[in-house]
DSSP file (Angstrom, degrees, kcal/mol; ACC not computed):
  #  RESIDUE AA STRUCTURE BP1 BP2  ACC     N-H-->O    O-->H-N    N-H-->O    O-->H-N    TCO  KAPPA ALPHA  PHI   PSI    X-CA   Y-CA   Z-CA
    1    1 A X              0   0    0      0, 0.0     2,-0.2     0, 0.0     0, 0.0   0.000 360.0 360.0 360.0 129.7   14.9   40.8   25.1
    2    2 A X        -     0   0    0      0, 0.0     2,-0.5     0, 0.0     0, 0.0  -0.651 360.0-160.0-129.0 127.5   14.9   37.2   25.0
    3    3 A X        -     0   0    0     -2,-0.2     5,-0.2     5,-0.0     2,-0.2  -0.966  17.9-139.4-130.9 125.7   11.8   35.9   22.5
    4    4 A X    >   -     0   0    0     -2,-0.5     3,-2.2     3,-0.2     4,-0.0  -0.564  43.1 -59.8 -99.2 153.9   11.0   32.2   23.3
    5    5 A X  T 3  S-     0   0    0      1,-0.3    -1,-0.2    -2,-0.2     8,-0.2  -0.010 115.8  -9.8 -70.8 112.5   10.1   29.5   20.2
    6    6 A X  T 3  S+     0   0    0     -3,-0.1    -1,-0.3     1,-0.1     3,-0.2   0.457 107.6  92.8  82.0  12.9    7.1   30.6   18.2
    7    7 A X    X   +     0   0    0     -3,-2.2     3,-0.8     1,-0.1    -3,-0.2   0.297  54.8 112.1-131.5  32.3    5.7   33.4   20.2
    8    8 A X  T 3  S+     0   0    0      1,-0.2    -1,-0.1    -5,-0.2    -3,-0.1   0.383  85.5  37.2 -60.5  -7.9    7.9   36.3   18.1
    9    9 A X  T 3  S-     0   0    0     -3,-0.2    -1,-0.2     2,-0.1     3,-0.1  -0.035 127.5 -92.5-106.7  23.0    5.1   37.7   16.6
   10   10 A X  S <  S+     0   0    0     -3,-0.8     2,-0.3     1,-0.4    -3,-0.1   0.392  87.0 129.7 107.1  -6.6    2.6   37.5   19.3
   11   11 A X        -     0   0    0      1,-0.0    -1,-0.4     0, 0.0    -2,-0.1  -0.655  59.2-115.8-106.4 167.9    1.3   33.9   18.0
   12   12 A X        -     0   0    0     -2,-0.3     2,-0.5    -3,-0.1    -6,-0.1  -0.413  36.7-112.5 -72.6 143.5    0.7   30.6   19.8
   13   13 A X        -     0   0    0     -8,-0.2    -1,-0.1    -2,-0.1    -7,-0.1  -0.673  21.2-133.6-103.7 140.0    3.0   27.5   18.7
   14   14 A X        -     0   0    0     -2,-0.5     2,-0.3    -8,-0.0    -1,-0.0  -0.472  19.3-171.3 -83.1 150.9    1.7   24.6   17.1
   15   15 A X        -     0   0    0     -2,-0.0     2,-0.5     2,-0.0    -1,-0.0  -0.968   9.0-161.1-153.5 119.4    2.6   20.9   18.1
   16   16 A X        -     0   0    0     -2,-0.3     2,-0.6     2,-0.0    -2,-0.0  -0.922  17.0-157.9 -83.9 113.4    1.8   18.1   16.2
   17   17 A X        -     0   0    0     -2,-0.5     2,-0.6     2,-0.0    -2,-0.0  -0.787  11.0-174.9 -80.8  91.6    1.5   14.5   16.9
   18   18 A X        -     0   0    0     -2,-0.6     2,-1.3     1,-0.1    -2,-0.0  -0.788  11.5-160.4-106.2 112.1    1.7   12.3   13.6
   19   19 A X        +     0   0    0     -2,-0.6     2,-0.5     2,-0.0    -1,-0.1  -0.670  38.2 150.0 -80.1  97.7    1.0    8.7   14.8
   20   20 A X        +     0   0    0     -2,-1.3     2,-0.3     2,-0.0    -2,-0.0  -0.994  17.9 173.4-121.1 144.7    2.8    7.1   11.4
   21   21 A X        -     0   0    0     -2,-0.5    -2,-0.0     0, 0.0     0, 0.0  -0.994  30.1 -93.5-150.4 168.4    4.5    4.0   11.3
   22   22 A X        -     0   0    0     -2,-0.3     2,-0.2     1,-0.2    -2,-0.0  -0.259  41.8-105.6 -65.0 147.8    6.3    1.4    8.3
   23   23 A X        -     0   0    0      1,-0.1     2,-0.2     0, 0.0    -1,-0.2  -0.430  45.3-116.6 -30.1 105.7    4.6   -1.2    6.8
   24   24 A X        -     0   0    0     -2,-0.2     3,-0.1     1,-0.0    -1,-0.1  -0.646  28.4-111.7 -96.5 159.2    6.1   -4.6    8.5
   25   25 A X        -     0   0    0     -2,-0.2     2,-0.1     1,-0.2     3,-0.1   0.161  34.7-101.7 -64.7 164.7    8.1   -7.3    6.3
   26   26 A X        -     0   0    0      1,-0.1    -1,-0.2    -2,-0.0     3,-0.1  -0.494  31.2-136.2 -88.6 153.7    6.7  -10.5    5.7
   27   27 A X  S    S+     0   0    0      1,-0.2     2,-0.2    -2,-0.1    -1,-0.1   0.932  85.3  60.7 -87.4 -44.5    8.4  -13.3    8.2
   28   28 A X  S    S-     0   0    0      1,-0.1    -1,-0.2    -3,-0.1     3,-0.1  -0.723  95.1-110.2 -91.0 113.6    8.7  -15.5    5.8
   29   29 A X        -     0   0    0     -2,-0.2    -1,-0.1     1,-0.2    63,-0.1  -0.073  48.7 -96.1 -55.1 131.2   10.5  -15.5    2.7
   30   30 A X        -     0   0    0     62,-0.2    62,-0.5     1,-0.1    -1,-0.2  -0.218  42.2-108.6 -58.7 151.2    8.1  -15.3   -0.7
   31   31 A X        -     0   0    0     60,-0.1     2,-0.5    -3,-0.1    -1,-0.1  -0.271  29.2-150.4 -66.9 151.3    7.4  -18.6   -2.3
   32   32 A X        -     0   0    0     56,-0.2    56,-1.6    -2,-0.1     2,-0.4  -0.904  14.8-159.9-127.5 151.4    9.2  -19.1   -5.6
   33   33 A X        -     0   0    0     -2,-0.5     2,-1.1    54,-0.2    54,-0.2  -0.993  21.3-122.8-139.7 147.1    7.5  -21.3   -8.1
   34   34 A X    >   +     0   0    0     52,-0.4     3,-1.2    -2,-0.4    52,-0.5  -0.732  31.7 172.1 -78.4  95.8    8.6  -23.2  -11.1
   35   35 A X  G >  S+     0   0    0     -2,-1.1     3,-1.0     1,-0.2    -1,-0.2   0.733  71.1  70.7 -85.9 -23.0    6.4  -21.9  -14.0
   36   36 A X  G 3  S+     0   0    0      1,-0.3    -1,-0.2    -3,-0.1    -2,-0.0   0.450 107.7  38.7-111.8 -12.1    8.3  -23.7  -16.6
   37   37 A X  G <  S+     0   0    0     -3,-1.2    -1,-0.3    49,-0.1    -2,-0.2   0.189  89.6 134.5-122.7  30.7    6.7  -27.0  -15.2
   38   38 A X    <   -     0   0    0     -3,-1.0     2,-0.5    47,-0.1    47,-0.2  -0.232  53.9-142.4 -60.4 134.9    3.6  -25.3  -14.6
   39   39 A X    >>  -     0   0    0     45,-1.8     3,-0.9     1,-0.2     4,-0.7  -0.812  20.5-175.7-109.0  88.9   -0.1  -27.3  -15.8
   40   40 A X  H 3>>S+     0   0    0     -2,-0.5     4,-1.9     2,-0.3     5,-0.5   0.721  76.1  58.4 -65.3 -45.9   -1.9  -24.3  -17.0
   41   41 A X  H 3>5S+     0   0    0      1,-0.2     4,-0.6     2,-0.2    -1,-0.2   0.842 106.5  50.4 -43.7 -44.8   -5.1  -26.3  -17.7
   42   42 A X  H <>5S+     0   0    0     -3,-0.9     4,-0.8     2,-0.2     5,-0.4   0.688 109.7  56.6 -77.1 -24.7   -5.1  -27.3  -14.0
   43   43 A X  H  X5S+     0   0    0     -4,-0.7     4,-3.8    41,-0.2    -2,-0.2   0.952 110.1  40.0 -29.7-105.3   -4.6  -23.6  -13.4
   44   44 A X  H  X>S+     0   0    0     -4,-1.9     4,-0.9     2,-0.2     5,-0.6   0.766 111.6  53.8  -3.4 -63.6   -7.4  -22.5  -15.0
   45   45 A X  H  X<S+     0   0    0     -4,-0.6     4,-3.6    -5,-0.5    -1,-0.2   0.940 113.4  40.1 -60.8 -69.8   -9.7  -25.1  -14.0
   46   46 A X  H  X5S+     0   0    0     -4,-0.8     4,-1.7     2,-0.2    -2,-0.2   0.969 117.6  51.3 -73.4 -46.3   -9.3  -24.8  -10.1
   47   47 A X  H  X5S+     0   0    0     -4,-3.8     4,-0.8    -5,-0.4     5,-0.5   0.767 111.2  49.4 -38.7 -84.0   -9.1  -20.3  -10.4
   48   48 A X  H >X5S+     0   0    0     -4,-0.9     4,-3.1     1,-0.3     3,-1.5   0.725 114.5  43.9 -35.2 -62.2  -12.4  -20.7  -12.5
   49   49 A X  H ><<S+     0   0    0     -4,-3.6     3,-0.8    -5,-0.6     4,-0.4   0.839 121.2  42.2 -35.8 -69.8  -13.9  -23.2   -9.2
   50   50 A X  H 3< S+     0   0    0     -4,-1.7    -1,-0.2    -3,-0.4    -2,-0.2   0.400 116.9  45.7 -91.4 -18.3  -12.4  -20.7   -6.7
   51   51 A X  H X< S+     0   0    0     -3,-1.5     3,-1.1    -4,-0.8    -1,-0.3   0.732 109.6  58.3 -80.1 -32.7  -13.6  -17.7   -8.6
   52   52 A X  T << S+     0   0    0     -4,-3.1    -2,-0.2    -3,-0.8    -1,-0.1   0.755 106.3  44.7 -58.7  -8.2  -16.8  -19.2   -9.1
   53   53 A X  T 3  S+     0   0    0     -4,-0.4     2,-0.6    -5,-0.2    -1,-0.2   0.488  92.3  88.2-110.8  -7.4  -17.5  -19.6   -5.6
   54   54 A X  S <  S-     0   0    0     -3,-1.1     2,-0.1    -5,-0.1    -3,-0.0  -0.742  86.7-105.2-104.0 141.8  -16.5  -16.4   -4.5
   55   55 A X        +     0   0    0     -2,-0.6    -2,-0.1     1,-0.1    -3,-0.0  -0.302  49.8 152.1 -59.0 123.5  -19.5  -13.2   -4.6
   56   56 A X        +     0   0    0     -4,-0.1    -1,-0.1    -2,-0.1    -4,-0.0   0.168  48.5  84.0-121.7   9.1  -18.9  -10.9   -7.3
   57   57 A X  S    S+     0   0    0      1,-0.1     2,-0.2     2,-0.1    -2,-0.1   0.941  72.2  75.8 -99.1 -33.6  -22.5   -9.6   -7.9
   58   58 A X  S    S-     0   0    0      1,-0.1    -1,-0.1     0, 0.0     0, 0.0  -0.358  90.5 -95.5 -92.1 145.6  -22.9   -7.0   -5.4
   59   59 A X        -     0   0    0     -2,-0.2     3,-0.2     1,-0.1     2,-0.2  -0.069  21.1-134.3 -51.2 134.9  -21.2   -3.4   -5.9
   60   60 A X        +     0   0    0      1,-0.2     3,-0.1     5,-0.1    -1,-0.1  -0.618  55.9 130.6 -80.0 136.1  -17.7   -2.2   -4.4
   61   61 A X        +     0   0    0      1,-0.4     2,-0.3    -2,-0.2    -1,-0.2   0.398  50.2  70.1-144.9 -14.6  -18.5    1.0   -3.1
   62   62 A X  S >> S-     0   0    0     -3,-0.2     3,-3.0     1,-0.1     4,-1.4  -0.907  82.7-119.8-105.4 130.5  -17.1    0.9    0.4
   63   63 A X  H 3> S+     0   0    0      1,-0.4     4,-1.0    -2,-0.3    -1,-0.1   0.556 118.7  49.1-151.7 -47.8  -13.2    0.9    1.4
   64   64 A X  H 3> S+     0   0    0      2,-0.2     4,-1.0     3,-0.1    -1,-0.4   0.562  99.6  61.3 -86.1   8.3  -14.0   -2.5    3.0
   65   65 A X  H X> S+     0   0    0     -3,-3.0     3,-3.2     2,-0.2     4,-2.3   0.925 107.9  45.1 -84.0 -67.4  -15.7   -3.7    0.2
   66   66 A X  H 3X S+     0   0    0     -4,-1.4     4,-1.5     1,-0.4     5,-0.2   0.780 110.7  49.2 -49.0 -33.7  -12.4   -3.4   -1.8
   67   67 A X  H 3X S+     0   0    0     -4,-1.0     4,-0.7     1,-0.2    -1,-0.4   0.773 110.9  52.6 -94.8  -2.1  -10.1   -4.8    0.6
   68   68 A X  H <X S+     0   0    0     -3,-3.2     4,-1.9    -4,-1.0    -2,-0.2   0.847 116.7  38.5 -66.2 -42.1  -12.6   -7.9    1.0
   69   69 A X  H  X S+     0   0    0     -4,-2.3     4,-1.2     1,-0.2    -2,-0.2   0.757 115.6  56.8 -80.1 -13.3  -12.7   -8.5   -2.9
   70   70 A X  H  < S+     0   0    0     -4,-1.5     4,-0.4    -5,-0.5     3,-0.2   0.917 110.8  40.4 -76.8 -35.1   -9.0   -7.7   -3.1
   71   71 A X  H >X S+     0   0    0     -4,-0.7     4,-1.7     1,-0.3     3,-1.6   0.928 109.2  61.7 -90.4 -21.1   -8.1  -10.3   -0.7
   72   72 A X  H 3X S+     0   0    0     -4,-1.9     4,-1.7     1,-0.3    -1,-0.3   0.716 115.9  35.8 -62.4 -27.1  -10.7  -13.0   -2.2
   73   73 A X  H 3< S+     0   0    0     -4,-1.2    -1,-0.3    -3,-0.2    -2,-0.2   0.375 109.8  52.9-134.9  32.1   -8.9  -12.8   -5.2
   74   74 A X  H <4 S+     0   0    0     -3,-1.6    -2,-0.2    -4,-0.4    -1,-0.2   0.396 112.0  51.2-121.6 -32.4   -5.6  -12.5   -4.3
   75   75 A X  H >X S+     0   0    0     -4,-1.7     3,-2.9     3,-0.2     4,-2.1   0.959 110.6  53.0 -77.5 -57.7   -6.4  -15.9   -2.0
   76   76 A X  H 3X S+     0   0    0     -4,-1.7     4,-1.9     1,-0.3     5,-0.3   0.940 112.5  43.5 -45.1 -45.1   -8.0  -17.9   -5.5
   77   77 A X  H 34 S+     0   0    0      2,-0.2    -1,-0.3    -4,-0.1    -2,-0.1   0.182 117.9  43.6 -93.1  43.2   -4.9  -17.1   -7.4
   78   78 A X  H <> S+     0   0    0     -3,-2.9     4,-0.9     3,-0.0     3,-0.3   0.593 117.7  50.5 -90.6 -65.2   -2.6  -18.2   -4.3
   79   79 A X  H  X S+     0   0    0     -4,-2.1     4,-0.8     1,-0.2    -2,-0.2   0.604 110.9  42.3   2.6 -57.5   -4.9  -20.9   -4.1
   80   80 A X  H  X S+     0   0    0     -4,-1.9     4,-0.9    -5,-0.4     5,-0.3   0.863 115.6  54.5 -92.2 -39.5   -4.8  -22.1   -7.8
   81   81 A X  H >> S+     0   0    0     -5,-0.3     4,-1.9    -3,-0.3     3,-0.5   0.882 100.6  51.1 -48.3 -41.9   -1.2  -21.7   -7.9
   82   82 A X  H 3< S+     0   0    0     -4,-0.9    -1,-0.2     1,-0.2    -2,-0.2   0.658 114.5  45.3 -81.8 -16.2   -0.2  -23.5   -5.3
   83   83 A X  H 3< S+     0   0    0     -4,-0.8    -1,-0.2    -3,-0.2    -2,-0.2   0.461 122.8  36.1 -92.2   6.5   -2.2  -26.5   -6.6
   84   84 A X  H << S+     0   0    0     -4,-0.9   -45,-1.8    -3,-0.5     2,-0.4   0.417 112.2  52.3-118.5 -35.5   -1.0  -26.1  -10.3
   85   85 A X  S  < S-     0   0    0     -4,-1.9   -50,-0.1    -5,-0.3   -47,-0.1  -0.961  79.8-125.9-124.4 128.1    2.7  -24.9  -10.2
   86   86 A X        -     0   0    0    -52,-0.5   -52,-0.4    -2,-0.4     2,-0.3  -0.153  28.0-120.3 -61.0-179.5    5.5  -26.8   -8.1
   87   87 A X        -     0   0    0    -54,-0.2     2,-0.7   -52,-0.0   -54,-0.2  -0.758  25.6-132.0-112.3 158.9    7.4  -24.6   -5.6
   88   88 A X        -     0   0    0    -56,-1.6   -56,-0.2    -2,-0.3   -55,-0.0  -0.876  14.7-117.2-112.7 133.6   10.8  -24.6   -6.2
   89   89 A X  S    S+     0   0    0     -2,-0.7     2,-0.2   -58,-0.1    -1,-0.1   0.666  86.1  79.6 -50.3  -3.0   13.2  -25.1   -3.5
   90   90 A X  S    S-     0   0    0      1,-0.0     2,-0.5   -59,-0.0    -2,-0.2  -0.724  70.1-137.0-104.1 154.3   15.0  -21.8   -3.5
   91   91 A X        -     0   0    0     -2,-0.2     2,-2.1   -60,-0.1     3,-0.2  -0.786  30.7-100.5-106.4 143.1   13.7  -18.8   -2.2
   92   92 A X        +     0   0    0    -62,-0.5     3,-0.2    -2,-0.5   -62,-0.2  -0.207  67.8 135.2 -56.6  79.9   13.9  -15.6   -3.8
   93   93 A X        +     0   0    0     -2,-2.1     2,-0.5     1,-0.1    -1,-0.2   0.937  68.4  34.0-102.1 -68.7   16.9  -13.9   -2.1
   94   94 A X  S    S+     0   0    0     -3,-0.2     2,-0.2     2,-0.1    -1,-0.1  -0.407  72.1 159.4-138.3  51.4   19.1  -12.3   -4.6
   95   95 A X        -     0   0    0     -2,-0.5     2,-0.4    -3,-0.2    -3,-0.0  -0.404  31.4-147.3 -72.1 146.8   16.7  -11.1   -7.4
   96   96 A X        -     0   0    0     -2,-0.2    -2,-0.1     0, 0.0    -1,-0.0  -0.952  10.6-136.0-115.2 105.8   18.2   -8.4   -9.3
   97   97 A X        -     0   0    0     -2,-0.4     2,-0.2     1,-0.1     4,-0.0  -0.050  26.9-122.4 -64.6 158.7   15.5   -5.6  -10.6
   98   98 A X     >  -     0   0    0      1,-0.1     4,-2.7     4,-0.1    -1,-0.1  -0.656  34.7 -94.5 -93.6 179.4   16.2   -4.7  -14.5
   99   99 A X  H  > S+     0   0    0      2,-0.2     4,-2.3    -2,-0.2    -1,-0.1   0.650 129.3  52.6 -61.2 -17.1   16.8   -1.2  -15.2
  100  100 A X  H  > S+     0   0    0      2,-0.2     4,-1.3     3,-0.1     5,-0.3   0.899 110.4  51.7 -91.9 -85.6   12.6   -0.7  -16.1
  101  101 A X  H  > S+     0   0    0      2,-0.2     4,-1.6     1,-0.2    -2,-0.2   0.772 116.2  40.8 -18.1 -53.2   11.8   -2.4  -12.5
  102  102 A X  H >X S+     0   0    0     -4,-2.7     4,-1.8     1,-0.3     3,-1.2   0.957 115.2  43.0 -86.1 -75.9   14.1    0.0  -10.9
  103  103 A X  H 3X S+     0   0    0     -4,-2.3     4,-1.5     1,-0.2    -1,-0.3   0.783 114.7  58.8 -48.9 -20.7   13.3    3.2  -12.9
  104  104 A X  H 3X S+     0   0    0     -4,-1.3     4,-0.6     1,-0.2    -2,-0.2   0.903 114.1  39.1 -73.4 -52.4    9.1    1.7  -12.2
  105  105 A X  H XX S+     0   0    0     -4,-1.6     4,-5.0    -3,-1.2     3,-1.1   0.884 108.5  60.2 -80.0 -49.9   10.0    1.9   -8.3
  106  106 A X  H 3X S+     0   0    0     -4,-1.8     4,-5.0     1,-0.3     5,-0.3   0.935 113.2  39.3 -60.0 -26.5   12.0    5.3   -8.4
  107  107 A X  H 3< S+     0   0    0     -4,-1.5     4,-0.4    -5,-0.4    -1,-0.3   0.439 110.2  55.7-113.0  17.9    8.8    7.0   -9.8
  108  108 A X  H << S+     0   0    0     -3,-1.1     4,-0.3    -4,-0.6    -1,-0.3   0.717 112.7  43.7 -76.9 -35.5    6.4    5.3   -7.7
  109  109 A X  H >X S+     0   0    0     -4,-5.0     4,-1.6     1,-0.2     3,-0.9   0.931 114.9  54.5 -71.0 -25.1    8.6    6.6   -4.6
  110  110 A X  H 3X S+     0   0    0     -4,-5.0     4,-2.4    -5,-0.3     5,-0.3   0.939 110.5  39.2 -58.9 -47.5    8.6    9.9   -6.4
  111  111 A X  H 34 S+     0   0    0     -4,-0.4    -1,-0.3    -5,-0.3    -2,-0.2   0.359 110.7  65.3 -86.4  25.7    4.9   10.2   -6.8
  112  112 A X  H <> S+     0   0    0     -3,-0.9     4,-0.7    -4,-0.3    -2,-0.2   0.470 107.1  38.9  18.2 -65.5    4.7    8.8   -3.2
  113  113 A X  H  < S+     0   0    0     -4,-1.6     5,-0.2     1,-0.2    -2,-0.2   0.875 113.3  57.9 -89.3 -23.6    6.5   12.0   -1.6
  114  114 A X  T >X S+     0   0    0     -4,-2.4     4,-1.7    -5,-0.2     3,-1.0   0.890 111.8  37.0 -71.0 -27.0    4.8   14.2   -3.8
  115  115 A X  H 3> S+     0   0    0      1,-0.3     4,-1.9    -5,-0.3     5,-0.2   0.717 117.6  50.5 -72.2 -14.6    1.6   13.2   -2.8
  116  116 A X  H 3< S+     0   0    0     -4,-0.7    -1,-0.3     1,-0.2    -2,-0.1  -0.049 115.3  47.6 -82.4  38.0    2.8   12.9    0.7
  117  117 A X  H <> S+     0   0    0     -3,-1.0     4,-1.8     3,-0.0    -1,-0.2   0.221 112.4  49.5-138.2 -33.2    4.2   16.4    0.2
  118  118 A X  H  X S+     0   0    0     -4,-1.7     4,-2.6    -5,-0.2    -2,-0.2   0.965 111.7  42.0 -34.5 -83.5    1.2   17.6   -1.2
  119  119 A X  H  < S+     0   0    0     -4,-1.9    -1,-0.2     2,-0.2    -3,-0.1   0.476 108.0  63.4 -53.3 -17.6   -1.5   16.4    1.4
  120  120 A X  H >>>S+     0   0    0     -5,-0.2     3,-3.8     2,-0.1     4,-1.9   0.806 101.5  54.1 -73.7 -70.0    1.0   17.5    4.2
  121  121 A X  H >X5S+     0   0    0     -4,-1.8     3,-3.7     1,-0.3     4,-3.2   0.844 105.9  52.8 -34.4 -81.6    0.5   21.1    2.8
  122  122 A X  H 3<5S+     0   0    0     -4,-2.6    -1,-0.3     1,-0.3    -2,-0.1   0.034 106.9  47.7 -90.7  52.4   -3.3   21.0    3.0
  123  123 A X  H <>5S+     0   0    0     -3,-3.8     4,-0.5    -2,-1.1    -1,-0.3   0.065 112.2  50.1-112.4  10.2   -3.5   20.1    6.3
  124  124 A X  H <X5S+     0   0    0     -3,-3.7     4,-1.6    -4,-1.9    -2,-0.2   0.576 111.8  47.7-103.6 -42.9   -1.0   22.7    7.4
  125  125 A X  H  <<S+     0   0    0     -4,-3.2     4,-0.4    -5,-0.7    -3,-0.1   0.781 111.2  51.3 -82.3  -9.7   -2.8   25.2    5.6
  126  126 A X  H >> S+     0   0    0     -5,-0.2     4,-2.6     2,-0.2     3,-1.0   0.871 110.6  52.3 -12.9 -83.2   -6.1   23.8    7.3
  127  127 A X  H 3X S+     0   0    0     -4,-0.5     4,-1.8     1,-0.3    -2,-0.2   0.917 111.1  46.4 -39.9 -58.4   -4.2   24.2   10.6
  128  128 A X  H 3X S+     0   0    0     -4,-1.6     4,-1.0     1,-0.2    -1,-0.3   0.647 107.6  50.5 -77.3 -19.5   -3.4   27.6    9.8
  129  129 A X  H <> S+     0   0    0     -3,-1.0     4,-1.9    -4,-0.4     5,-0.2   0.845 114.4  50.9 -95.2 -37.4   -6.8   28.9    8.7
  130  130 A X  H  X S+     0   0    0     -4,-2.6     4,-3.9     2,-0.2    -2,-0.2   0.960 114.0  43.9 -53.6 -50.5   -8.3   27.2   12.1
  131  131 A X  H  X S+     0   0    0     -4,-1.8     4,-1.8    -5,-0.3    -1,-0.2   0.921 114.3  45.8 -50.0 -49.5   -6.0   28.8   14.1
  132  132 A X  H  X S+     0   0    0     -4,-1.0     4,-1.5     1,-0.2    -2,-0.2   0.758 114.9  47.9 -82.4 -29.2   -6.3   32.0   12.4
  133  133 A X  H  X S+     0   0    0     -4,-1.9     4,-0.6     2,-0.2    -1,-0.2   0.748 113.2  50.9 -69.1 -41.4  -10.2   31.9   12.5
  134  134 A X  H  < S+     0   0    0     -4,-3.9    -2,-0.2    -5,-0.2    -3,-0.1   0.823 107.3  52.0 -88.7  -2.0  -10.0   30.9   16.3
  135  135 A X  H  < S+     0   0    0     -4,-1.8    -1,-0.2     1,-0.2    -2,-0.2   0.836 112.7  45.8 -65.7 -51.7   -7.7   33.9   17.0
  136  136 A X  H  <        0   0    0     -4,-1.5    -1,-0.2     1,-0.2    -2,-0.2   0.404 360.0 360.0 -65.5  -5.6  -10.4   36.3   15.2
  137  137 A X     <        0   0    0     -4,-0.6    -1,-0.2    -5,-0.0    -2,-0.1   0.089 360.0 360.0 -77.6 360.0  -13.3   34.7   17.2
């Protein structure tokens, strides 16, 4: 007797679709900046304009809220840098992490698959209690 994929104890077989895909790379190499001729005063001054001008009084509470104030203030200090710090003509190609950067990375991708490994579980056990509730039904 021949028992065909997933129906060896009498149950239905599950198929998933998980639409994921990677994060894409930047086209463009990050800007590298010369800090060391950096006018810090001129910093200062033009963040403080550029923060002043952006809304901070009403509450983040919403998922767009954050990625609107995240990008506002992620554009003032791009903003104030670029008018404050020369660029330097090289791009950052063949930065070398130190040994605290690299262990900092291993145990973000470690707590990365454990939550990913986590949250996988309970929706699988999700899956299975639906299933198993629409079987008794």
């Amino acid at each position: 007797m021949q028992v065909s994929l997933g129906l060896r104890e009498g149950h239905k077989p599950l198929t998933l679709d998980l639409n994921t895909s990677a994060d894409s790379k930047p086209l463009l190499p990050r800007l590298s900046f010369n800090f060391k001729t950096a006018n810090w005063q001129l910093y200062r001054r033009n963040l403080n304009n550029l923060l002043r001008n952006t809304n901070t009084s009403q509450p983040i509470k919403t998922v767009q809220q954050i990625e609107y104030f995240t990008t506002a203030l992620t554009d003032c200090i791009v903003s104030a840098t670029k008018s404050s710090i020369k660029p330097t003509s090289q791009t950052l190609k063949n930065f070398k992490p130190s040994k605290t950067t690299k262990k900092l990375i291993e145990c973000k991708y470690r707590a990365y698959r454990q939550w990913k490994n986590i949250n996988m579980s309970i929706i699988l056990t999700s899956i299975r209690k639906n299933i198993t509730a629409a079987n008794y039904s």
